[in-house]
C-alpha positions as a printed Julia matrix, in Angstrom:
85×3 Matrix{Float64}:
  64.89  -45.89  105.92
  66.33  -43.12  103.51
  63.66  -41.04  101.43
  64.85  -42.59   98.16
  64.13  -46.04   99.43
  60.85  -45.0   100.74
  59.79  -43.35   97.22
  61.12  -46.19   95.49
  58.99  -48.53   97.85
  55.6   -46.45   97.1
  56.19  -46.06   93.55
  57.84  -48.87   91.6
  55.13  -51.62   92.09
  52.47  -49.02   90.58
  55.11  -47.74   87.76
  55.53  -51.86   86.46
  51.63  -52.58   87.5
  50.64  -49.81   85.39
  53.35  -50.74   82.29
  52.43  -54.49   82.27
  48.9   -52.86   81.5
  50.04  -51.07   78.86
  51.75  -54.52   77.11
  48.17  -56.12   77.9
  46.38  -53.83   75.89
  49.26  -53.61   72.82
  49.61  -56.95   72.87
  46.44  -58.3    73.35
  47.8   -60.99   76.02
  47.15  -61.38   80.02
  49.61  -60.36   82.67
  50.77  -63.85   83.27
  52.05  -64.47   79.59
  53.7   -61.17   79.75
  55.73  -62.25   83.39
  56.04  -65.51   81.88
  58.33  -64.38   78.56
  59.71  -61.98   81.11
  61.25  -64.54   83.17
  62.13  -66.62   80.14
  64.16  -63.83   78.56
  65.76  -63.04   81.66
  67.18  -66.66   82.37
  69.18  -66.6    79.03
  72.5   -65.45   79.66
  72.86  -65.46   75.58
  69.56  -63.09   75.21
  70.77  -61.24   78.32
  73.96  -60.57   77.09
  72.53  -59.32   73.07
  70.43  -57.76   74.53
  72.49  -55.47   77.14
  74.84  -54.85   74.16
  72.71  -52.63   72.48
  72.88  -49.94   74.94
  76.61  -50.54   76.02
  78.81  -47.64   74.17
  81.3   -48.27   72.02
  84.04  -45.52   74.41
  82.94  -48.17   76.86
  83.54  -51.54   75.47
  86.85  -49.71   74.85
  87.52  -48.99   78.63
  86.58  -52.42   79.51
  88.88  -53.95   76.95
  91.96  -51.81   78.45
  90.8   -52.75   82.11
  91.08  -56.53   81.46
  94.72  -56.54   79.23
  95.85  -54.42   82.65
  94.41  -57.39   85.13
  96.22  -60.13   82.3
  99.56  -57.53   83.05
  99.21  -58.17   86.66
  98.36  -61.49   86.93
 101.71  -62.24   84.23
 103.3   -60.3    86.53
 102.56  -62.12   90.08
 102.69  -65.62   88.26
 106.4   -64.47   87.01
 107.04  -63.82   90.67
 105.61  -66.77   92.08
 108.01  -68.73   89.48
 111.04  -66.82   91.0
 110.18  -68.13   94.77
């Protein structure tokens, strides 16, 4: 088992036991209602997908945008040479 893993093992489970403490207190709600809207949030692809768009950069959405008009080229390309056959 590499050293990162190891760390991560050791300290992950105290860094979110010790964060869902900290939304107990500033919220004023137990541990369970916290996981609960936790889970919740995470099984909305719509939420998700707002949500992860705040911190995508716009240099980014760019590069994606180029990335999928080159896979349309290609797959225009192979269906033109599947007509040919």
């Amino acid at each position: 088992m590499s050293m990162k893993k190891t760390r991560l093992q050791l300290t992950l489970h105290v860094y979110v036991n010790d964060y869902l403490h900290q939304l107990m207190e500033e919220l004023g709600c137990n541990k369970s209602e916290i996981v609960e809207e936790c889970i919740i949030f995470t099984s909305m692809p719509e939420i998700w997908d707002s949500f992860r768009a705040q911190f995508t950069l716009e240099g980014e959405e760019e590069e994606e945008e180029d990335d999928e008009e080159e896979d349309d080229e290609e797959e225009d390309d192979e269906e033109e040479d599947d007509e040919e056959e």
